[in-house]
N, C-alpha and C positions, 0 to 999 in steps of 0.2 A: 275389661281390657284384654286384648289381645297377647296372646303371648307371643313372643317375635323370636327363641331360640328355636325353634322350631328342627327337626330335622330335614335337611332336603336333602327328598331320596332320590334326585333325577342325577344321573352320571355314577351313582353307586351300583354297586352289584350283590354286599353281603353287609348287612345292618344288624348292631348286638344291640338291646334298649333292653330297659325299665319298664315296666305297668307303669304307664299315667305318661310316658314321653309323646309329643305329637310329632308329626311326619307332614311335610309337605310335597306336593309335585303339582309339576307347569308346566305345561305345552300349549302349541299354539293352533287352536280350531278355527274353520272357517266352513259353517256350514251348510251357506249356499253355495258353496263352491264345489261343495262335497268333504271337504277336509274334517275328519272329528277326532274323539279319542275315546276308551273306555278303560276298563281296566277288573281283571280279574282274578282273586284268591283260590290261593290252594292250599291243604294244609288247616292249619290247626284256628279258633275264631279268635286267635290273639289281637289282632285289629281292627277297628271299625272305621267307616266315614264318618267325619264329623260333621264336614262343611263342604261346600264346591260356591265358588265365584268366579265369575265370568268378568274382566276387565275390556273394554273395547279398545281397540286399537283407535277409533275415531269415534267418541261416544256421539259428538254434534252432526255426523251423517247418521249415527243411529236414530236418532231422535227425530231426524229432518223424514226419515221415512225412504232413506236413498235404498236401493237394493243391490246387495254386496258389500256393505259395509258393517257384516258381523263378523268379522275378524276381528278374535281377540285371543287372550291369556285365560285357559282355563286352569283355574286352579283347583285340586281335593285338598283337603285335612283329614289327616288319620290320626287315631289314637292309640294307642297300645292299652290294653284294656286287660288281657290275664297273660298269663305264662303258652308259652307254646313257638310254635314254630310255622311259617307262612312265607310261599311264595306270593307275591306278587308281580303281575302283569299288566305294564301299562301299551297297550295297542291303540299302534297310529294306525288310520282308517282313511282310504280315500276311492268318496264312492260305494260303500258298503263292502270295501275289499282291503284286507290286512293291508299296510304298506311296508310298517316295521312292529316290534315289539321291544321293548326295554326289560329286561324280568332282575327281581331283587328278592333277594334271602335277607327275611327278617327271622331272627331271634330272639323274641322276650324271655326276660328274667324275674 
């Protein structure tokens, strides 16, 4: 079962957690369009990726084979895994070119 408290870190900027909390973030890719995301650590190996799922915005053009209908909700799961400190950077991408970046100060305890 899923755990559903989850922390979501999107709109945050300084996060204090536990060992064993998870974290989520969602933004929206599309990337035949060029639209993507990534996201990169700095700092200490206090959290890991757990999971990343892809939601389609129209899953029945996906299926049908339409082209441009992968737009959806990407989502990662982190976890907080030992004690330390880490930034995170979530980079919106369009075109293989920065467009924004989101960054979050996480603290494990």
């Amino acid at each position: 079962m899923e755990k559903t408290d989850a922390i979501q870190l999107k709109g945050m900027t300084n996060v204090t957690a536990a060992i064993g909390d998870e974290f989520v973030y969602s933004g929206v890719v599309h990337g035949s369009v060029g639209f993507t995301m990534s996201y990169q650590f700095d700092g200490d190996p206090a959290i890991e990726m757990t999971g990343e799922t892809l939601e389609y915005f129209h899953p029945e053009k996906m299926k049908a084979g339409m082209k441009g209908a992968d737009e959806a909700t990407l989502t990662w799961k982190f976890k907080a895994v030992a004690a330390g400190k880490v930034t995170v950077h979530f980079i919106k991408e369009y075109r293989f070119k920065e467009e924004s970046r989101e960054t979050i100060k996480i603290i494990v305890k």
